[in-house]
C-alpha positions as CSV (number, residue, x, y, z in Angstrom):
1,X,-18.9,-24.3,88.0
2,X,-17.5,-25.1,84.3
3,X,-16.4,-28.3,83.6
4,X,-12.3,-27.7,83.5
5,X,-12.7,-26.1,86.7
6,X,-14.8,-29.3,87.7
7,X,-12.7,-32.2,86.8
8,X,-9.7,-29.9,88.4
9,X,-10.9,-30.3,92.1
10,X,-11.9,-34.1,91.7
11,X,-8.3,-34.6,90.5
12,X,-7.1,-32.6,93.8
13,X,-9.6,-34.9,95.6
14,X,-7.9,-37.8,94.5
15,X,-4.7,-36.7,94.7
16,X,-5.4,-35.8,98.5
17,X,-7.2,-39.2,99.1
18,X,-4.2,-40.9,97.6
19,X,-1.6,-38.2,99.8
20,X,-3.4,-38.0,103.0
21,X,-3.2,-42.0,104.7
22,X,-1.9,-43.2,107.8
23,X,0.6,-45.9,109.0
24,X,-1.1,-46.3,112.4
25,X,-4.0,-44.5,113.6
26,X,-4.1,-44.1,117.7
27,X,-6.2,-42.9,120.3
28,X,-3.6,-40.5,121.3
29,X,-3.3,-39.7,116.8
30,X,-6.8,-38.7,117.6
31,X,-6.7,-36.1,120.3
32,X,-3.2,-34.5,118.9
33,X,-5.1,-34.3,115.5
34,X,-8.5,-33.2,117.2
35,X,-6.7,-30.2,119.4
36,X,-4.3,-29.3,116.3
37,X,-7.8,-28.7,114.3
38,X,-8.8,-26.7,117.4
39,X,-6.1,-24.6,118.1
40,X,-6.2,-23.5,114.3
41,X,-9.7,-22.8,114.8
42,X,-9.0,-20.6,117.8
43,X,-6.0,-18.7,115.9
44,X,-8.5,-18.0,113.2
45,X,-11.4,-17.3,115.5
46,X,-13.7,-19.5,113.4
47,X,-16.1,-21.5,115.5
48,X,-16.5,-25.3,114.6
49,X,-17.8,-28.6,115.7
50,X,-14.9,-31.5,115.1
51,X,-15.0,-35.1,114.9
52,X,-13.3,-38.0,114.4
53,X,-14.0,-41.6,114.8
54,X,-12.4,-44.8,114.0
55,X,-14.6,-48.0,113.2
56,X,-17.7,-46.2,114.3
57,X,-16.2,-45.5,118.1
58,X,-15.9,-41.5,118.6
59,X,-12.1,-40.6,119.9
60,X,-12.8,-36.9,119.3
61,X,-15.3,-34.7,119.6
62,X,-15.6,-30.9,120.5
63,X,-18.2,-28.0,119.6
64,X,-16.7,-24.5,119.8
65,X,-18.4,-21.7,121.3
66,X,-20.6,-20.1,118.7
67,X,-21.5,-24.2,117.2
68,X,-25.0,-25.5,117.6
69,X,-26.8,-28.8,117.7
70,X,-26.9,-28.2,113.7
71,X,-23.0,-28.2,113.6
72,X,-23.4,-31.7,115.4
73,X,-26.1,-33.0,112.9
74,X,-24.3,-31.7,109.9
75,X,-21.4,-33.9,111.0
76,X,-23.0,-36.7,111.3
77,X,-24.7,-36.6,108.2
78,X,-21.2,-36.3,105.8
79,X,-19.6,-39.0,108.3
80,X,-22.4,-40.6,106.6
81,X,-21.3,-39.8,103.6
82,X,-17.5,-40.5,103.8
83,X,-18.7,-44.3,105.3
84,X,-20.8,-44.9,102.6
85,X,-18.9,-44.2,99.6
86,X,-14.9,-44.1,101.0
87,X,-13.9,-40.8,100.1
88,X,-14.2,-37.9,101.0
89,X,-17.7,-35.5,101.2
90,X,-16.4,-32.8,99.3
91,X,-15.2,-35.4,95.8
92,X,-18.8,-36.8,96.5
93,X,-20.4,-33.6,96.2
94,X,-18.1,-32.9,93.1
95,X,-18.7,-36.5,91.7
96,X,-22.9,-35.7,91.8
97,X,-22.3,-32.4,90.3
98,X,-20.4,-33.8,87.0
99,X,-22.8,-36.4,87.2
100,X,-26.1,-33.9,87.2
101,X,-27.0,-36.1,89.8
102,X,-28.7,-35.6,93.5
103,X,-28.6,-37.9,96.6
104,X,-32.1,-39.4,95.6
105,X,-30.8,-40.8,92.0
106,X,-28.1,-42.2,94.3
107,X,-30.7,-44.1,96.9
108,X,-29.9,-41.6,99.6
109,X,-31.8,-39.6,101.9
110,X,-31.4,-35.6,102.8
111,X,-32.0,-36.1,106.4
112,X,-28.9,-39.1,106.8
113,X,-26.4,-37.8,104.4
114,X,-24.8,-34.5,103.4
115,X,-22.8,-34.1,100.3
116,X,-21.2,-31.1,101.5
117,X,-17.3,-30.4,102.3
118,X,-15.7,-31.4,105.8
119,X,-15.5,-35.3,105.9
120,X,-12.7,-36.7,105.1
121,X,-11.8,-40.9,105.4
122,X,-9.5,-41.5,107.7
123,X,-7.1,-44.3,106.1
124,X,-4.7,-46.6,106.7
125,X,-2.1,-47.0,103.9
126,X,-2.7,-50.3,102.4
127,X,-5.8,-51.1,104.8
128,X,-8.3,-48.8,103.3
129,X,-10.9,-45.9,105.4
130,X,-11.1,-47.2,109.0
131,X,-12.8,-43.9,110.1
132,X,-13.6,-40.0,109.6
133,X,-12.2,-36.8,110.3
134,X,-15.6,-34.0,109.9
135,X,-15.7,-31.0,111.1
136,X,-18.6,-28.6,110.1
137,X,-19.4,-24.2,111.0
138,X,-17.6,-23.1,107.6
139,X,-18.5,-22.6,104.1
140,X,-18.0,-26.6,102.6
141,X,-15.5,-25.5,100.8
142,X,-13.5,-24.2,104.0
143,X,-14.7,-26.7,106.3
144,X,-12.8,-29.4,103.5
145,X,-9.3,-26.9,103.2
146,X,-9.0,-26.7,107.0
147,X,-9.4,-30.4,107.4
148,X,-6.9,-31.1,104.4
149,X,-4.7,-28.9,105.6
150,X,-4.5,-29.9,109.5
151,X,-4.7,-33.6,107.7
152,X,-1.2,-32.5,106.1
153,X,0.0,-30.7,108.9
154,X,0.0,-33.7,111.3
155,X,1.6,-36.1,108.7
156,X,4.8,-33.7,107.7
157,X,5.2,-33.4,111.8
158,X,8.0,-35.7,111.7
């Protein structure tokens, strides 16, 4: 990827980071978000796993038909990611590519962390990430647009 095209998506990273934050985050947020991430799933007959969790307790979780125990580990493993660095996996895996860098130069392990699209903090405005949203079965690139997008979606509901 060349460097224009580079520095473009970490600026929409950002910019989405910045955008996509909470007033209140509820139990109830969860499960309306979770199911509106599922019903686009089933309209687009994409198979995923979803998750999202707030202060480490899981208030959503589902795995599609068609998901496997991979789906499940891949989730947890750019959670990981998103916990550890407060943004989301897909700038992270942007950030290490300007950088030249890999998850060893950064201290971090393969087999806990994934620097791969589909986590995304779950913020509070002017509290800071208080959870994750992840969902994994897609290209990284998709699995990050679809969370965005239902991110965006349940915000503008009114």
């Amino acid at each position: 990827m060349d460097t224009k095209t580079l520095e473009n998506r970490i600026a929409r990273c950002i910019q989405e980071e910045e955008e996509l934050q909470f007033r209140t985050f509820t139990n109830r947020d969860a499960l309306e978000l979770g199911l509106g991430i599922l019903k686009r799933a089933e309209e687009q007959n994409i198979h995923i796993t979803i998750d999202i969790e707030r202060h480490g307790q899981r208030l959503f979780h589902y795995a599609m038909d068609g998901t496997t125990m991979d789906n499940d580990q891949w989730v947890e493993r750019k959670k990981r990611v998103v916990n550890r660095v407060f943004r989301s996996s897909y700038h992270f895996f942007l950030l290490l590519q300007q950088r030249g860098q890999n998850l060893r130069d950064r201290g971090l392990d393969e087999k806990d962390y994934a620097p791969s699209g589909g986590a995304f903090p779950l913020k509070i405005r002017d509290a800071g990430v208080i959870g994750v949203i992840a969902v994994s079965g897609l290209p990284h690139e998709e699995d990050h647009a679809l969370v965005v997008s239902e991110i965006r979606k349940f915000l503008t509901r009114g």
